[in-house]
N, C-alpha and C positions, 0 to 999 in steps of 0.2 A: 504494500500500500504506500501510495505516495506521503511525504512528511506533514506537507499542507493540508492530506485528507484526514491526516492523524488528528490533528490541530485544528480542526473546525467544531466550532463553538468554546475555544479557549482566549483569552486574551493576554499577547502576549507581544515580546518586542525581539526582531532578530539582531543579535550580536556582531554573528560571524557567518559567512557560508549561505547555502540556501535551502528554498523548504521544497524542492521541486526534486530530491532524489527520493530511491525506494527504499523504504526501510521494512526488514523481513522481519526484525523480533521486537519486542516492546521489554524494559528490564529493568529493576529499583536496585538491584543484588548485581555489584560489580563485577562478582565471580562466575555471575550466571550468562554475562554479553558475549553474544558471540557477532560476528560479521555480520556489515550493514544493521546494525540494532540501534535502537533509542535508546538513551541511560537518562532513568528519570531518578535526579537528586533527590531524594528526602530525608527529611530531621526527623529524628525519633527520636528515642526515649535515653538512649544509650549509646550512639552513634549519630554520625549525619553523614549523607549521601555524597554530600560534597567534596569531603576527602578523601572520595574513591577515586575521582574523576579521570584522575591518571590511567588507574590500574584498569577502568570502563575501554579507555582509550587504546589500551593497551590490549585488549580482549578483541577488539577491533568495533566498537562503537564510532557511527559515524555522525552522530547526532546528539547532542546531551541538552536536557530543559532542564532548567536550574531556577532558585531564587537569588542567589547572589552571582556576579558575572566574575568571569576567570579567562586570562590570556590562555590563548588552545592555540592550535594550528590553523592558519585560512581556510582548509578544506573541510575542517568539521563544521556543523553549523550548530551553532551554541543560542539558545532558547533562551528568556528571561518570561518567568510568570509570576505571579504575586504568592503563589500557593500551588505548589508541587504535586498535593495529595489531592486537592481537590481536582486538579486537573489531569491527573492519574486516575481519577476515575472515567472519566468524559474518554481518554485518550484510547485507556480499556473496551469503554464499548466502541468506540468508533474501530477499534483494531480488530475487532471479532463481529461486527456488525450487529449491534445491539440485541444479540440473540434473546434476551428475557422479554422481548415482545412476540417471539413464537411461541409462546408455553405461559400456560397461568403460575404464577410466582405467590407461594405463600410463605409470610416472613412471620416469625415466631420471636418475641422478646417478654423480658420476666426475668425476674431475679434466678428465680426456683425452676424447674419443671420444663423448661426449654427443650432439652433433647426429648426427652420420652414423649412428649407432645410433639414432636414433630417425629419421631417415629411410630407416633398411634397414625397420627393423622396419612402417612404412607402407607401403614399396613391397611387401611381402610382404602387410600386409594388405589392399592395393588388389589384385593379382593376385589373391587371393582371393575377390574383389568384395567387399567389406567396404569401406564410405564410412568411411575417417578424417581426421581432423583432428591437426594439428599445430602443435603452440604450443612457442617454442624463439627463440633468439640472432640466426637468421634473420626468423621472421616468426609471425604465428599465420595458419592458412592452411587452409580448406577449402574444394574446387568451386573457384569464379574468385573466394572473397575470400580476400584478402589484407593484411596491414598488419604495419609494424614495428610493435615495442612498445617497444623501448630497451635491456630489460633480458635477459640469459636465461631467465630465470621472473619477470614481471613481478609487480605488486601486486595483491591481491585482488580486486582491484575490476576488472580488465582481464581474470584468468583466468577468473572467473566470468562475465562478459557473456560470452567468448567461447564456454565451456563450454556455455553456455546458447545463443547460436549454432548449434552443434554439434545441441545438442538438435532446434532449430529446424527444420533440414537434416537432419534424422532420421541421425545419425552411427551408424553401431556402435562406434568407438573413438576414442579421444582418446590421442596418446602424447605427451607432455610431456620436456621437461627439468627437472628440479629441481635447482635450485642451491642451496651450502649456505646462503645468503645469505637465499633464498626460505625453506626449513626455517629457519632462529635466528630471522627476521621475522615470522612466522608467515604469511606470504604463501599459501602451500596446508594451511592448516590444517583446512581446511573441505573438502579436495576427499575424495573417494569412492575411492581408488585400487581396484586390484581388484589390479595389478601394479607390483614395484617391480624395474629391472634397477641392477646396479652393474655399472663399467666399471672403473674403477681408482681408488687415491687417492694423490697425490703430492705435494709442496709446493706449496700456493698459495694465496692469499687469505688471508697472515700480514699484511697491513695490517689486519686486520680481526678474523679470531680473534686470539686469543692465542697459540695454538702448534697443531700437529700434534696434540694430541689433540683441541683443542676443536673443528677443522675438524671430525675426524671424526667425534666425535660429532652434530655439526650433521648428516653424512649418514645417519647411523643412525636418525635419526629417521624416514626417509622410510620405514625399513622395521617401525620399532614401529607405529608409523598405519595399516597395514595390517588390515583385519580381518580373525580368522580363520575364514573359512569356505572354504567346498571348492572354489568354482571359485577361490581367490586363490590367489598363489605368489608367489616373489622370483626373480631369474637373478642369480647372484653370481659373477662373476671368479675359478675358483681358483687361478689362479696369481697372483694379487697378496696381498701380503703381508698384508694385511689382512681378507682372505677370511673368518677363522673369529670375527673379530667382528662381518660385515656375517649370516652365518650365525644366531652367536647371538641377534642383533636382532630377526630375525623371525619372525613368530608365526605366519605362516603354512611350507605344504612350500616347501623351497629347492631349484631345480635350477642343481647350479653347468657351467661350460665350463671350457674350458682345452687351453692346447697343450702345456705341461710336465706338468703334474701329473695325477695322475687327476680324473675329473671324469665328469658323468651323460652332456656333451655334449662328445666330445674331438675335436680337430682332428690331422691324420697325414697325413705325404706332401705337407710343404708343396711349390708351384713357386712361386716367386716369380720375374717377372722385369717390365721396362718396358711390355711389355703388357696387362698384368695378372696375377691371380691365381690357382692351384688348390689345392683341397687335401681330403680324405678327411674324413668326419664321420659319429664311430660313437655313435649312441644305440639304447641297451637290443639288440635284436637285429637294429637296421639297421644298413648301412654307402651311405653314398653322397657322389658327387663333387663339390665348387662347383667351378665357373668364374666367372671375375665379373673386371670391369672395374679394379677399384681394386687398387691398387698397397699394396703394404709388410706387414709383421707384424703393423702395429698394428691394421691392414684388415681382417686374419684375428679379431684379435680382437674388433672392431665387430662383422663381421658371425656370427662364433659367438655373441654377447651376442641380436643377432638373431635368429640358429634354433632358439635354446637356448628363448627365447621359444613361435616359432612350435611347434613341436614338441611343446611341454607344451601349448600353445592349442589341437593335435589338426590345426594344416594340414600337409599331406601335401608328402613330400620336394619332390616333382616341380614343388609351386609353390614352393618356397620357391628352388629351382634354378632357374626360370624367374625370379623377380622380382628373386634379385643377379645373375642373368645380364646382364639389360636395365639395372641401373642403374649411371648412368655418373660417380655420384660427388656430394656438394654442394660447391656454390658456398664458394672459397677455403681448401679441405682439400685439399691436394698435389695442385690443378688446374694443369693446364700451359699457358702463352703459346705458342702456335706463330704462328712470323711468318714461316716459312721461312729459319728460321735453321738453322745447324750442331751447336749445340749446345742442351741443357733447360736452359728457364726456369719454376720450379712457383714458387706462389705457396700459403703455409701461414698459417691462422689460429694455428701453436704458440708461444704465449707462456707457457710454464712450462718452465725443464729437460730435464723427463720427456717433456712434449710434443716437445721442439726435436731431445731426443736421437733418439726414435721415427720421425722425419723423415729427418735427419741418417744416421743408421742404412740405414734403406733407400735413400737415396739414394747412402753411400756403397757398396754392394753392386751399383746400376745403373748405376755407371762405372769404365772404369777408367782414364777419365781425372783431371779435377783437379776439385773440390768448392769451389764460394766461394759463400760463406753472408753475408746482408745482414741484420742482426738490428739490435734495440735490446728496451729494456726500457719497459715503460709509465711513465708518473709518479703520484704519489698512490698505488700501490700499496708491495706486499710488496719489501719493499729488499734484503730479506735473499736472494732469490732471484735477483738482479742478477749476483753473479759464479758464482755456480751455469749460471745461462746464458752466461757468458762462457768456463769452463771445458768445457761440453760442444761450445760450437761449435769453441773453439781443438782440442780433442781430434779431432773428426771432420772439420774441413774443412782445405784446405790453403790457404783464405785466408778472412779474414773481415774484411766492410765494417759497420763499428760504426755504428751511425747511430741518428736517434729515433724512436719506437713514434708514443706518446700522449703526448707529455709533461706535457698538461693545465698544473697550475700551478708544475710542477718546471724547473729552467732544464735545458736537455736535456745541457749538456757537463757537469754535476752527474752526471745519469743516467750517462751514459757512465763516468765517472768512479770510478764504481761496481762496473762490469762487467768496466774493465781487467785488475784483481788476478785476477778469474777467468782468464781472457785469458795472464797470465803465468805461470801455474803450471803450463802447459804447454810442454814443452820446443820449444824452434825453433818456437813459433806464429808464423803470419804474419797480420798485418790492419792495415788503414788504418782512421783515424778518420775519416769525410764526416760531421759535426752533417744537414746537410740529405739528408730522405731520398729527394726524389728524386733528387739528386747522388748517392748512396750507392749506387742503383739504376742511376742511369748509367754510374757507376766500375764498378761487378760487372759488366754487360754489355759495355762495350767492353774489359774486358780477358779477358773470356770467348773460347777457340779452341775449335774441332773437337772435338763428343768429351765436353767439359765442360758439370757441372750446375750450372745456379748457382739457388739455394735464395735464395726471400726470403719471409721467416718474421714471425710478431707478427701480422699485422693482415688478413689472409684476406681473409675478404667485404667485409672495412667499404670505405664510400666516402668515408669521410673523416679528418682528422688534428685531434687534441684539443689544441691549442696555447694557454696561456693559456684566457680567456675564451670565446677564436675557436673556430668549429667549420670546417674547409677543406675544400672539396674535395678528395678525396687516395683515390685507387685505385692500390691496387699493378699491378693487374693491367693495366690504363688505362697507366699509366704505362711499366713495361716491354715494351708493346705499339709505344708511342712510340719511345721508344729501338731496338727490335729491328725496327722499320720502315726506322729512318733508316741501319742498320748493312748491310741486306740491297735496300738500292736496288740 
């Protein structure tokens, strides 16, 4: 594609060179240019784009769009635009030809409950026979491709190749995660949505906004961007507190759910117990029953954000009951280690509060014996939310192994350190401090008997631990497999 067609609808000023050659790769990652490519500078968090330029150059980039200007060679043609990332998005669809207008786009944000919500809502549209694709914390994934991406809603340039993917594989639907991260970056600035669902909003990613409103409004966006015409909608949580701002946001109809409050899409008659779930769901003048695999309250409310969806999209009860029937849950959301052991071992991605309480919560309801929770808090993040989660697990379990998440570049008995005060504002709390987390995981399990659930929270699917520099090997789930092997010879 020609540079000039890259560059349409961007504003910007030329340097050096001209905007009339071909350029075949589009590239933020200096390491990744290869011949005839664009090198789009960007500032991040812990780097900046700008003083790779050379090494872009040197990879054989012939083209680089920058915020700040830099002496190049005459033949390069060197770009100035006010904002790098926002134009990295524009530059993305224009390079793969705005594929999220072939395919309806449904974007998922919420503190809580993101992924599983956007994998009910696929297993419903695959029961459908509807090809979708899913881009998300897990993986971006359609047919037998697959690939992590790192991020929850990755950068522009990753969601559109994939989108365009999608096209490729003649997809009917694309359901996404958006994170508020992605919305403030301008990361899906450029996508097509057609649908936007909200699952909840609770404390988190205060490293990063500045407080609780700014979070929020970072997720409000996902539903201004929305265009209004008549096949688009939003599905809005009404029972979270926030409900009547994510409402007013959108410009298209809103169908809200809910188990407390009224709502278009209401859930009655919950059963909740260790086998799964039931529970009554009455829209406009249906009434009908789920059954479905996954466990807790907050399950119920995944999968209402789900039918709430299908529902208004026109598929009929009977698949929508057949598709949470069959599905059995994803990877490191209150999955359970069976080793042939006595008592549950679940293994939870909940690293927020709201999340941990949600957990916690239903775990304490499927026993009635004793609860020991294996927590820590990440590092480099929101500090302020450290003994918030200290305080809900001392409240809901009757023992808690403090241990380290991610510590990344934080010294982890610092973390801890953190989280204590939460920890003692509970009356007669009990917990051990083990810094190592799979020590921490060995302590929970062998003092586990008969009967008891022991909950290890923070780091779900991941397979590995952010220490320093180091990236480790490190699977919760791996790991207390090991342990409840050696316990059950």
């Amino acid at each position: 594609m020609l540079l000039k067609d890259l560059l349409d609808g961007i504003e910007y000023r030329i340097i050096s060179g001209n905007i009339d050659k071909e350029i075949k790769g589009v590239h933020y990652d200096s390491r990744q240019v290869k011949p005839d490519s664009l090198f789009i500078c960007v500032k991040g968090f812990k780097t900046d784009g700008h003083n790779y330029i050379d090494q872009a150059l040197a990879n054989g980039a012939v083209a680089i769009l920058a915020e700040n200007e830099k002496k190049v060679d005459k033949d390069v043609t060197y770009i100035i635009t006010s904002n790098t990332r926002e134009a990295m998005a524009k530059i993305a669809s224009n390079f793969y030809k705005k594929p999220s207008a072939f395919m309806r786009v449904i974007g998922v944000t919420g503190t809580n409950g993101k992924t599983t919500t956007t994998h009910l809502i696929q297993s419903i549209l695959q029961e459908a026979s509807h090809k979708t694709g899913i881009l998300g914390t897990l993986y971006a994934r359609i047919d037998d491709y697959e690939k992590e991406l790192g991020h929850t809603t990755p950068e522009a340039l990753e969601i559109e190749e994939f989108v365009d993917l999608c096209r490729e594989k003649k997809a009917d639907y694309v359901v996404m995660e958006v994170s508020s991260h992605a919305l403030d970056l301008f990361r899906v600035k450029e996508i097509d949505y057609n649908v936007a669902v909200f699952t909840n909003l609770t404390q988190d990613h205060l490293d990063y906004h500045k407080n609780m409103e700014d979070y929020k409004n970072a997720k409000l966006k996902l539903f201004s961007m929305i265009p209004n015409r008549k096949e688009n909608f939003a599905i809005i949580n009404n029972d979270d507190r926030y409900a009547s701002d994510f409402i007013k946001a959108a410009n298209v109809q809103v169908v809200t759910y809910a188990v407390e409050n009224e709502a278009d899409v209401k859930a009655y008659n919950l059963n909740i117990t260790a086998e799964g779930t039931s529970f009554m769901v009455k829209y406009e003048n249906i009434d009908f029953e789920i059954n479905m695999q996954l466990i807790g309250l907050f399950s119920v409310y995944n999968a209402l954000a789900a039918i709430a969806f299908a529902l208004k999209e026109g598929i009929s009860p009977e698949i929508i009951k057949s598709a949470l029937a069959k599905n059995s849950g994803v990877a490191g959301r209150f999955e359970q280690v069976k080793c042939g052991q006595d008592f549950t071992v679940i293994v939870d991605y909940a690293h927020t509060h709201d999340g941990l309480e949600n957990i916690l919560k239903t775990a304490r309801e499927l026993t009635k014996k004793r609860l020991i929770t294996v927590f820590g808090c990440g590092g480099d993040r929101d500090r302020t939310k450290r003994p918030l989660m200290g305080e809900v697990a001392a409240r809901y379990s009757d023992f808690c192994v403090v241990t380290s998440d991610n510590p990344r570049s934080e010294d982890p008995k610092a973390i801890i350190d953190d989280i204590i005060p939460g920890l003692l504002k509970v009356e007669n709390s009990r917990y051990a401090v083990v810094v190592d987390r799979r020590e921490a995981i060995r302590h929970a399990i062998y003092m586990a008997k008969p009967g008891d659930i022991v909950i290890i929270a923070g780091k779900g699917h991941e397979t590995y631990q952010l220490i320093k520099d180091k990236v480790l090997e490190f699977d919760d789930r791996k790991v207390a497999a090991e342990f409840l092997k050696e316990i059950v010879k």
